[in-house]
KEKE-514422 format. One record per residue (C-alpha): x negated, z negated, y negated. Coordinates in steps of 0.001 Angstrom, whole numbers, plus 500000, padded with zeros to 6 digits. Last residue first. Example, Ala and Ser with C-alpha at 12.3 -4.5 7.8 and 13.67 -1.06 7.14 Angstrom:
BEGIN
486330492860501060487700492200504500
//
This chain:
BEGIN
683896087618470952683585089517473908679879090926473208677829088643470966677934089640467544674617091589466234671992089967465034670213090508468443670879094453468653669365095195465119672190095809462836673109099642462092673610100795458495677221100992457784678210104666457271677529105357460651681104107397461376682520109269458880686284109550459061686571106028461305684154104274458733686418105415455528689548104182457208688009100585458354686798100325454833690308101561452992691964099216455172689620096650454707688995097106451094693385096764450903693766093717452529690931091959450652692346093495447053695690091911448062693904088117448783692541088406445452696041089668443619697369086231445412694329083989444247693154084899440959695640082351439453693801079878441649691072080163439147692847077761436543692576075126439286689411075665440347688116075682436701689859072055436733688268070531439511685019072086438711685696069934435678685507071918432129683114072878429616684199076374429161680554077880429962679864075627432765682677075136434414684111078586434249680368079254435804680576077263438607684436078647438760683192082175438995679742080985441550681915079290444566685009081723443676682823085233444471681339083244447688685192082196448934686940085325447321685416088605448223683006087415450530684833085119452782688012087254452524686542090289452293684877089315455764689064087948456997689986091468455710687663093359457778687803091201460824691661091669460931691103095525460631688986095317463544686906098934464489685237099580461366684356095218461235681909095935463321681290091976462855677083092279462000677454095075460010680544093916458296679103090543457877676051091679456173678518094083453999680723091492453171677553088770451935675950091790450269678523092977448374679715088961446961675415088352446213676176091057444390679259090359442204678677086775441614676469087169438769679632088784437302682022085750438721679958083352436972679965084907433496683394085746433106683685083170430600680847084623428500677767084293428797676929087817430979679688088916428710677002089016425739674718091125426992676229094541426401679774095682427619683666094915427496685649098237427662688623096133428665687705095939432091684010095940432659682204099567431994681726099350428219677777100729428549675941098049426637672593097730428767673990094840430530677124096634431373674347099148433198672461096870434606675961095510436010676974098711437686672779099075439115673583095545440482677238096437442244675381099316443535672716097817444955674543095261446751676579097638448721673757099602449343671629096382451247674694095228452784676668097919454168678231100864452592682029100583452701682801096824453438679630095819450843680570098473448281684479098382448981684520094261448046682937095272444477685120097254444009688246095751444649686268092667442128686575095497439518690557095346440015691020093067436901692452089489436496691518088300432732688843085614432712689956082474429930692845081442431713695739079827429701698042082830429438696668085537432064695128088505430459695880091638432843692682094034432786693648097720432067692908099984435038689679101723433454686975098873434905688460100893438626686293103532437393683144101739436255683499100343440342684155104002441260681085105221439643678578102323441062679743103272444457679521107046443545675824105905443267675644103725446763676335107073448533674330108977446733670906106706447496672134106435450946672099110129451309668753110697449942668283107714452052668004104068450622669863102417453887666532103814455877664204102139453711666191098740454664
//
């Protein structure tokens, strides 16, 4: 882990932070009847674990929200401060990192620069199935509904979700092919058997 925090490591996961504030610029789309607006942030967020690895990739979706939580308007919307932590968006912002670091452990452990099918089906599982578990907890919880019916309004998300995937893999797999070793490397036995 010390050597994912580099001097280069440490830059790496900081333009990370900057391009998930920049992709907060692209106007969130408010969807009539959902509370959460659809933004590209969660793009973001599946770059810094596909990109970087899970320990960076992580770290820079938790310095972003440190930052929100400090007041800077980085979310979508210009939203900041404290009080979107409670909002309805709650769950899928707590959901962020443990969303990085779930793609970027299964990147590493995948070599998902070489499978462009791997890298999307990872986004997949990170970017939507571990994102959705804690954004529709937290729909729940905060909106008083069912989970039933916070999964149904979250199915919305779904399409533009399954877009964002695509794309962090193919900008992933393109970014690891330029510049080799930007995942850190996985110990030999964590890695996937060979042939699989």
């Amino acid at each position: 882990m010390t050597r994912a925090f580099s001097a280069t490591g440490l830059a790496l996961t900081a333009v990370f932070v900057g391009i998930i504030a920049a992709l907060g610029l692209v106007p969130a789309l408010a969807v009539p009847g959902v509370a959460v607006p659809i933004t590209l942030q969660t793009l973001g967020v599946m770059l810094a674990g596909a990109v970087l690895g899970r320990w960076r990739g992580a770290a820079a979706v938790v310095v972003f929200l440190l930052l929100v939580a400090l007041g800077l308007p980085l979310l979508a919307g210009g939203r900041g401060g404290l009080g979107v932590f409670f909002g309805p968006s709650a769950g899928f912002l707590v959901g962020f990192p443990v969303a990085a670091f779930v793609i970027g452990w299964l990147s590493e452990r995948l070599d998902t620069a070489r499978s462009l099918a791997k890298g999307i089906a990872v986004n997949v599982v990170g970017g939507i199935v571990v994102l959705y578990l804690f954004g529709i907890a937290g729909m729940a919880l905060v909106l008083h509904l069912s989970l039933l019916q916070a999964a149904t309004a979250a199915l919305v998300f779904l399409p533009g979700d399954v877009i964002k995937a695509v794309l962090a893999a193919l900008v992933a797999r393109g970014a690891h092919q330029a510049v080799p070793g930007l995942l850190p490397e996985m110990p030999r036995a964590d890695r996937e058997p060979v042939g699989v």
